[in-house]
TIRO-2110 file (N, C-alpha, C; in Angstrom, 1 decimal):
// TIRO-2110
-27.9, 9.9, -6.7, N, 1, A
-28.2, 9.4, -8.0, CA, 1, A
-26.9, 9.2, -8.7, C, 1, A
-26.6, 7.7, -9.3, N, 2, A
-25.4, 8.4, -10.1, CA, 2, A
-25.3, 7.9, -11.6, C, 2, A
-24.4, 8.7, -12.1, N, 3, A
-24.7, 9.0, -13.1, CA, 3, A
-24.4, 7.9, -13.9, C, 3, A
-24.8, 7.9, -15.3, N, 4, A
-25.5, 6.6, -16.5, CA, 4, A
-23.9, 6.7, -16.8, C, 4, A
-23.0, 7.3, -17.0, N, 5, A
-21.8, 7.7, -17.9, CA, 5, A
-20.3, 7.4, -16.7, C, 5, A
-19.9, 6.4, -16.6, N, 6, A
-19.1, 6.0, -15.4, CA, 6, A
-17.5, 6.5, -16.1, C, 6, A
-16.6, 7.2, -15.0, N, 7, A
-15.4, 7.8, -15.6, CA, 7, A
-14.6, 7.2, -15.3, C, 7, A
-13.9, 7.0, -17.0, N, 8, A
-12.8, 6.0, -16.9, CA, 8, A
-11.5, 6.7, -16.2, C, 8, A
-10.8, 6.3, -15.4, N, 9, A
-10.2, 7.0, -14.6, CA, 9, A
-9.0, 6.8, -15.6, C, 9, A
-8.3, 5.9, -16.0, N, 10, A
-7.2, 5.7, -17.2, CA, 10, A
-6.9, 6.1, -18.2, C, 10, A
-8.1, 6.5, -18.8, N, 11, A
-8.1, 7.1, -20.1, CA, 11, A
-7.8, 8.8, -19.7, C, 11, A
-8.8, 8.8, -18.4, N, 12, A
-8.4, 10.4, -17.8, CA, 12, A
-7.3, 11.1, -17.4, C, 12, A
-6.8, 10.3, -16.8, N, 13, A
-5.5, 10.5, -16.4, CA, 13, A
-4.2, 10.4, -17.2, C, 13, A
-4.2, 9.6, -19.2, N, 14, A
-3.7, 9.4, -20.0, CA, 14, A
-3.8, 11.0, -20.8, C, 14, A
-5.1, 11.7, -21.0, N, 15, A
-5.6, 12.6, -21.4, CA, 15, A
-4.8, 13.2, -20.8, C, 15, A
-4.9, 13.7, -19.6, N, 16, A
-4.6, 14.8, -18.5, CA, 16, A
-2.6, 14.8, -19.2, C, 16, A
-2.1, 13.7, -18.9, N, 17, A
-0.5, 13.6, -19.0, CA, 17, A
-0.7, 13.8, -20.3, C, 17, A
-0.7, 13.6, -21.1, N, 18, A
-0.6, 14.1, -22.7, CA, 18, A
-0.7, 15.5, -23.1, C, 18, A
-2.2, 16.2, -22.1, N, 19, A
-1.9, 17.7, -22.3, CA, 19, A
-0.9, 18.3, -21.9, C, 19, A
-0.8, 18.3, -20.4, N, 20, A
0.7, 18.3, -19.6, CA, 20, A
1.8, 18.3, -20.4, C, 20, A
2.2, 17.3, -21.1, N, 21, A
3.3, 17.4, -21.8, CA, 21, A
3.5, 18.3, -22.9, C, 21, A
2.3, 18.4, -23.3, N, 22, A
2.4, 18.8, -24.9, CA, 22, A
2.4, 20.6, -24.1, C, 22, A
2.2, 21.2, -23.2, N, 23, A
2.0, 22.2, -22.5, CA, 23, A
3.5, 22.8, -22.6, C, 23, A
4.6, 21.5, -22.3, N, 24, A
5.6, 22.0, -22.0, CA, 24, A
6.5, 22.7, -22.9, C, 24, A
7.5, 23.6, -22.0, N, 25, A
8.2, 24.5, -23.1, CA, 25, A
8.9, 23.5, -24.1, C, 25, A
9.3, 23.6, -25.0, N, 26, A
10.0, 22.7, -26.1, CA, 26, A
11.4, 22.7, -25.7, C, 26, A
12.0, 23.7, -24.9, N, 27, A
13.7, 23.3, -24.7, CA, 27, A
13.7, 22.2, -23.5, C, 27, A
12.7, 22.4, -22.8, N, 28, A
12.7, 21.1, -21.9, CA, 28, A
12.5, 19.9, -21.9, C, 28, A
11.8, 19.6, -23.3, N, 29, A
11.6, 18.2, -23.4, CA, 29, A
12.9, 17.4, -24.2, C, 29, A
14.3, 18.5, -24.7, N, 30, A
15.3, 17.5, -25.4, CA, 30, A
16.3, 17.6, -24.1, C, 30, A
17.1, 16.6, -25.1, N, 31, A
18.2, 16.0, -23.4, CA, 31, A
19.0, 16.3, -23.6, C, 31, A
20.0, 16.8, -23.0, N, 32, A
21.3, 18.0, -22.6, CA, 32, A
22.3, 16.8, -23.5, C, 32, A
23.1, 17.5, -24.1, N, 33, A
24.4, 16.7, -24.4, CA, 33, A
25.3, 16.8, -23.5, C, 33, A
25.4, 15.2, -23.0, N, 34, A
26.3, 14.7, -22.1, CA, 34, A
27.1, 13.8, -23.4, C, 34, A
28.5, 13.9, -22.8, N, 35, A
29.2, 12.3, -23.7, CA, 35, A
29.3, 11.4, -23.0, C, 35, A
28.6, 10.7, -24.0, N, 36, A
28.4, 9.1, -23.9, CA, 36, A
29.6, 8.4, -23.3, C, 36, A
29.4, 7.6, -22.0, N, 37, A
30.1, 6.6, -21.4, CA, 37, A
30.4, 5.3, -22.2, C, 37, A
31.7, 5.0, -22.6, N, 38, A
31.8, 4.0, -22.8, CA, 38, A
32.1, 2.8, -21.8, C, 38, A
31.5, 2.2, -21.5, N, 39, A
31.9, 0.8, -20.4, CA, 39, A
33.1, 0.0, -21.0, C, 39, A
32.8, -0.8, -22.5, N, 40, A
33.6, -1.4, -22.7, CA, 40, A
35.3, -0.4, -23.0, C, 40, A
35.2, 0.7, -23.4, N, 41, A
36.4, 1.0, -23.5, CA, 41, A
37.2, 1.4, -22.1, C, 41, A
36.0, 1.5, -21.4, N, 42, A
36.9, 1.6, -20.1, CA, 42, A
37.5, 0.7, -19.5, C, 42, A
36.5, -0.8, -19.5, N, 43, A
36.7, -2.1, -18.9, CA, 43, A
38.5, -2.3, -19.6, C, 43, A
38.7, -2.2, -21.0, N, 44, A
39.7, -2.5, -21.8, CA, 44, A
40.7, -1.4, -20.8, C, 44, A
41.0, -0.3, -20.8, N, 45, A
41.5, 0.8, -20.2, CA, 45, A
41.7, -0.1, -18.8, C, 45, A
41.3, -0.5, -18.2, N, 46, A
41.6, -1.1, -17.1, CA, 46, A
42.3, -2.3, -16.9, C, 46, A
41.8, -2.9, -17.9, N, 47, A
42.8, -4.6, -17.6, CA, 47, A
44.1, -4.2, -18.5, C, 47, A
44.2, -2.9, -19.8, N, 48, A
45.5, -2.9, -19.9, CA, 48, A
46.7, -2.5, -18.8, C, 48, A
46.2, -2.3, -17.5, N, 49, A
46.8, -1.9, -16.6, CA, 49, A
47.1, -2.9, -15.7, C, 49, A
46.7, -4.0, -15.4, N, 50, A
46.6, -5.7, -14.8, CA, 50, A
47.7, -6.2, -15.5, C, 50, A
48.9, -6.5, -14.3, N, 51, A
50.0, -7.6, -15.1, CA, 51, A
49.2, -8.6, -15.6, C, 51, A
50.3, -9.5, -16.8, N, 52, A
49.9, -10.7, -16.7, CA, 52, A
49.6, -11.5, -16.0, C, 52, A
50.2, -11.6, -15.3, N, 53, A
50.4, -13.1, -14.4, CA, 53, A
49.1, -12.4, -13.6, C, 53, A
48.9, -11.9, -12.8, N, 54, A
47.7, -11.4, -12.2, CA, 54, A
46.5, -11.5, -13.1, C, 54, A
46.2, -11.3, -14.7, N, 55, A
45.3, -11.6, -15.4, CA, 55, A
44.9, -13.0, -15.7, C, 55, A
46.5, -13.8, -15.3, N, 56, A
46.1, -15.0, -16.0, CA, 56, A
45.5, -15.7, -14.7, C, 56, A
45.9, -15.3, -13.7, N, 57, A
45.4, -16.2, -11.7, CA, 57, A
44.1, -15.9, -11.7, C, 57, A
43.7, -14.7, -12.7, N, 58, A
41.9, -14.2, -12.2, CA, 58, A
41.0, -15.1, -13.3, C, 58, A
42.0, -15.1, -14.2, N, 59, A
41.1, -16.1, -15.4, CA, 59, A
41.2, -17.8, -14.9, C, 59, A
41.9, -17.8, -14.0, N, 60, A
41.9, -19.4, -14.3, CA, 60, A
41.1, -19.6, -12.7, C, 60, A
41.2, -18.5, -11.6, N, 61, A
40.5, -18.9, -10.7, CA, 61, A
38.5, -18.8, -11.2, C, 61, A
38.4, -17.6, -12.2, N, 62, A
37.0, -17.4, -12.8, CA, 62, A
36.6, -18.8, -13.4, C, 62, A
37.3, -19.1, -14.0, N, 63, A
36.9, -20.4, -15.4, CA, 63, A
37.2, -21.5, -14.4, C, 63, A
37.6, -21.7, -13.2, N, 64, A
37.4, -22.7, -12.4, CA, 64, A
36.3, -22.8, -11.8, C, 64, A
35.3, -21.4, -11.8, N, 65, A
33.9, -21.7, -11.3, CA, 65, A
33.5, -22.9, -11.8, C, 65, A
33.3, -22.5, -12.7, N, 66, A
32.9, -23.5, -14.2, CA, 66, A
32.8, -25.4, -13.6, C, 66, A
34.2, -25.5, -13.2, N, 67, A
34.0, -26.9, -13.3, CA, 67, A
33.2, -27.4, -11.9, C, 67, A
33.4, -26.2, -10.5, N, 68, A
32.8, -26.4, -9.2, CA, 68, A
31.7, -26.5, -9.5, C, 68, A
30.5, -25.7, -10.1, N, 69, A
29.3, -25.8, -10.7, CA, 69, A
28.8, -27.1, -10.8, C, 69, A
29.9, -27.9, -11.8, N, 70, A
30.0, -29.3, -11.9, CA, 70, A
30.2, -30.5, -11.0, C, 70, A
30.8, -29.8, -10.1, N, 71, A
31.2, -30.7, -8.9, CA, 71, A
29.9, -30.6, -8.0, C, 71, A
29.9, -29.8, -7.6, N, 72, A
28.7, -29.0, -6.9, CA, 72, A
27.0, -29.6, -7.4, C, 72, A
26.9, -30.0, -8.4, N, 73, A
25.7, -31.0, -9.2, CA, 73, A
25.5, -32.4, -8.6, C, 73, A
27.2, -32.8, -9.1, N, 74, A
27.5, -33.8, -9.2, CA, 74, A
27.7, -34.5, -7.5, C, 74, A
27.8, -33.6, -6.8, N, 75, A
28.0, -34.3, -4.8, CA, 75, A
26.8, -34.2, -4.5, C, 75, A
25.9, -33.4, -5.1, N, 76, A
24.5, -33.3, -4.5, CA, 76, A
23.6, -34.6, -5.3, C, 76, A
23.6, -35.2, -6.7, N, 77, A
23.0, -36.4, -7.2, CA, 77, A
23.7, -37.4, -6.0, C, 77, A
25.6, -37.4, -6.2, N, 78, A
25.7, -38.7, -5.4, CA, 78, A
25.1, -38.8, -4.1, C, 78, A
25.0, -37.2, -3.3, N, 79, A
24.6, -37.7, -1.6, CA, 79, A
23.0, -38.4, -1.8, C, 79, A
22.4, -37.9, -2.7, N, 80, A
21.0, -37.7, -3.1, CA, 80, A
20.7, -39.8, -3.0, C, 80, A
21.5, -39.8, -4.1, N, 81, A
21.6, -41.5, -4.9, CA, 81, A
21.9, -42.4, -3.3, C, 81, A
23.0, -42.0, -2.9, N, 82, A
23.2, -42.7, -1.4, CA, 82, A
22.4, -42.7, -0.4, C, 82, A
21.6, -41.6, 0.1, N, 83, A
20.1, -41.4, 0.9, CA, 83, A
19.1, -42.2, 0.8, C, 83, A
19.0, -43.0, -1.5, N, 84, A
18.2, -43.4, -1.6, CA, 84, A
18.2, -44.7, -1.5, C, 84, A
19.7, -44.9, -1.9, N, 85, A
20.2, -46.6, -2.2, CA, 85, A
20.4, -46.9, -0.7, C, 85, A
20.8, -46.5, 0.2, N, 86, A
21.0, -47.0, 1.9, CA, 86, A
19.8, -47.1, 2.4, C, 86, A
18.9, -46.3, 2.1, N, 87, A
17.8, -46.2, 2.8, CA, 87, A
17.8, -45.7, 3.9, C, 87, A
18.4, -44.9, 4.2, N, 88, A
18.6, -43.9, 4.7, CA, 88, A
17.9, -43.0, 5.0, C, 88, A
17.0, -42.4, 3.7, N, 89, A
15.5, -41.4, 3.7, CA, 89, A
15.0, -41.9, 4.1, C, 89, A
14.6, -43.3, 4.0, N, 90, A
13.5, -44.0, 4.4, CA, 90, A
13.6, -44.4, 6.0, C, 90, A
14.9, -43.9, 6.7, N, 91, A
14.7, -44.2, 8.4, CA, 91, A
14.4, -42.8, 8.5, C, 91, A
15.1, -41.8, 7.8, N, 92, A
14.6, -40.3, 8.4, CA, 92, A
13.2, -40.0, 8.0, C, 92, A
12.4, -40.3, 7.4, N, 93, A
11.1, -40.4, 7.0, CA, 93, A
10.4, -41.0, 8.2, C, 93, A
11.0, -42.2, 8.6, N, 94, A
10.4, -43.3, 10.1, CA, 94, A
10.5, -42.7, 10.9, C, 94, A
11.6, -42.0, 11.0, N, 95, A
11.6, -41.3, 12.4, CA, 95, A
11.0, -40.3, 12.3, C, 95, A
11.0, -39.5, 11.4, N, 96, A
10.2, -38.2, 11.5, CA, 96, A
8.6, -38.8, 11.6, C, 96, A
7.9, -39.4, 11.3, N, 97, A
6.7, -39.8, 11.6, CA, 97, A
6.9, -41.1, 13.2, C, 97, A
7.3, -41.3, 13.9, N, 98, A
7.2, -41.6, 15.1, CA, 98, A
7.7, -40.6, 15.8, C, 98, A
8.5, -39.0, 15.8, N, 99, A
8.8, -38.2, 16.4, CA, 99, A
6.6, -37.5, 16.6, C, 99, A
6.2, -37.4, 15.5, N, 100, A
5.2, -36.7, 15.8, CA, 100, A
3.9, -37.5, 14.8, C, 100, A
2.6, -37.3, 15.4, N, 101, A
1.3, -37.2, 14.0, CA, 101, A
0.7, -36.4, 13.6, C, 101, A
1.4, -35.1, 13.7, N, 102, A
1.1, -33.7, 13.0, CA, 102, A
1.6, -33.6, 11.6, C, 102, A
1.2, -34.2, 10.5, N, 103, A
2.1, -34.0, 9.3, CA, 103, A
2.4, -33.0, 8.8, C, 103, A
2.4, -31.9, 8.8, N, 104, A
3.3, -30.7, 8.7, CA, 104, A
4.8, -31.0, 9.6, C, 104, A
4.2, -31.3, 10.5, N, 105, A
5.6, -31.6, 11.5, CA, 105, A
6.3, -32.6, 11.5, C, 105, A
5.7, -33.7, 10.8, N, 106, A
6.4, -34.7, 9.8, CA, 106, A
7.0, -34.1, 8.4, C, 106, A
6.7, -33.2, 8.1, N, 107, A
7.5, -33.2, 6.9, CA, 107, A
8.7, -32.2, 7.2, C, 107, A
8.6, -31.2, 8.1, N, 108, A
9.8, -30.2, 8.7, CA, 108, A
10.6, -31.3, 9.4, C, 108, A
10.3, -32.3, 10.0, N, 109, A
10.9, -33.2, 10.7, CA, 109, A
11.8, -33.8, 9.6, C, 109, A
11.3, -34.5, 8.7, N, 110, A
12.5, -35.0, 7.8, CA, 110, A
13.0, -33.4, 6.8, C, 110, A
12.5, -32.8, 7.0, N, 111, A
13.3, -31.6, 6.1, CA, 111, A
14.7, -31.4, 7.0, C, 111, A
14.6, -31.3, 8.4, N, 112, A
16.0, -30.8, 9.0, CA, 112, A
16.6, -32.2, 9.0, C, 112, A
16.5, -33.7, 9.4, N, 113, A
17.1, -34.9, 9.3, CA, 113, A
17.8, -34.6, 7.6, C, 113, A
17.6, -34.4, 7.1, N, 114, A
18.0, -34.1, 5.3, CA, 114, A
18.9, -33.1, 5.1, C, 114, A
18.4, -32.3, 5.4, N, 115, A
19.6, -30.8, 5.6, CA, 115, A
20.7, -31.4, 6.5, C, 115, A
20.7, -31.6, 8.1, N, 116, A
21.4, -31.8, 8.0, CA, 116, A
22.3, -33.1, 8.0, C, 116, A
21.6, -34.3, 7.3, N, 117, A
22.4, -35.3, 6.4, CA, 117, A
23.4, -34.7, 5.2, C, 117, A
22.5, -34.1, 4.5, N, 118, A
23.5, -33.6, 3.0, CA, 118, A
24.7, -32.3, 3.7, C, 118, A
24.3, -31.8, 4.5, N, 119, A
25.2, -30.5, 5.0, CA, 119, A
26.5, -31.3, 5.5, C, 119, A
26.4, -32.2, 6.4, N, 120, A
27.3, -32.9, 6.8, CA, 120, A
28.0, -33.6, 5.3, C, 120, A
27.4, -34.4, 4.9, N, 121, A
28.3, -35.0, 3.7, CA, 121, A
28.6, -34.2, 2.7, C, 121, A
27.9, -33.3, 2.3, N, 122, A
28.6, -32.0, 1.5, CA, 122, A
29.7, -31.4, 2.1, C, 122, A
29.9, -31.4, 3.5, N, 123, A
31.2, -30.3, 4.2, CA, 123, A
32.6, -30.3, 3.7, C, 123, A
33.0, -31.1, 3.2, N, 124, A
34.3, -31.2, 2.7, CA, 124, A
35.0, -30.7, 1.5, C, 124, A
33.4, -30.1, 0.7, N, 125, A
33.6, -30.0, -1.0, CA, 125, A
33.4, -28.8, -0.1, C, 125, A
32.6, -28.1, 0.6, N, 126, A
32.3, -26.7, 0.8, CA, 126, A
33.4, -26.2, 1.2, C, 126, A
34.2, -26.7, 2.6, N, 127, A
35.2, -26.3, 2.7, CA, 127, A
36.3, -25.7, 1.6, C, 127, A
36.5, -26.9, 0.7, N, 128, A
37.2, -26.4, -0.6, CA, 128, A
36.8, -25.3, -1.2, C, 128, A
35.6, -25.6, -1.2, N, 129, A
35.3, -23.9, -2.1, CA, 129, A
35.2, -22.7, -1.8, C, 129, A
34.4, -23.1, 0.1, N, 130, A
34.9, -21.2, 0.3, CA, 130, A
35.8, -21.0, 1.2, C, 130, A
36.9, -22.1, 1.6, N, 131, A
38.0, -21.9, 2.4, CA, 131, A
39.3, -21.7, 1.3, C, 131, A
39.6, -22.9, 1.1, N, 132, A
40.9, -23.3, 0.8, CA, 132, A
40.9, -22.4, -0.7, C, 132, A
39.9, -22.3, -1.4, N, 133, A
40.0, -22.0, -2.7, CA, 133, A
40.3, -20.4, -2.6, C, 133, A
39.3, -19.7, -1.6, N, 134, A
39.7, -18.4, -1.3, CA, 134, A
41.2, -18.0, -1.5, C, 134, A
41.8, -19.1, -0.3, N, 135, A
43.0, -18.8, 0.1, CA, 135, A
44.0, -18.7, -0.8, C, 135, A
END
């Protein structure tokens, strides 16, 4: 038989933890004095120890992210614009649907014809960025 009065398991278990705590000794619930970490005066403490010239090659290699971001936008619209103006997609599209008539397998089909179209004409900007730029 069960019973008219169904238990809220949430409420029970909120109940239960509230007693629990309020149970506990009172030196246990405050928090030990530790001193406080400062990050930023440490970060400062550290780069006053970084020559110049070594601060200035990290800042201008960092803030050159900045414009690759840009570049990086900007080679992916043009390869994008040229796939569409050549027509280009539209033979890897042909061919991916006379390779198969499984359309799933038409669409993986022009997904790798794409990847590696743009991989290939991207390679040169990539190079720059995680070869030469490294270096």
């Amino acid at each position: 038989m069960q019973s008219t009065l169904p238990l809220r398991t949430d409420r029970f278990c909120c109940l239960l933890a509230l007693l629990l705590w309020s149970w506990l000794p009172a030196g246990s619930q405050t928090v030990s004095a530790v001193p406080a970490f400062d990050a930023y005066a440490a970060t400062d403490a550290y780069l006053a120890k970084v020559p110049a010239d070594k601060r200035a090659q990290s800042d201008a290699y960092f803030e050159g992210g900045y414009g690759l971001i840009l570049w990086n936008y900007l080679c992916g619209a043009a390869i994008s614009l040229l796939l569409l103006h050549t027509r280009l997609s539209a033979g890897m599209r042909s061919l991916a649907e006379r390779l198969t008539r499984f359309q799933p397998l038409r669409t993986f089909g022009y997904w790798a014809l794409y990847l590696a179209a743009t991989s290939l004409l991207s390679f040169p900007l990539l190079v720059y960025e995680d070869y030469y730029r490294e270096h």
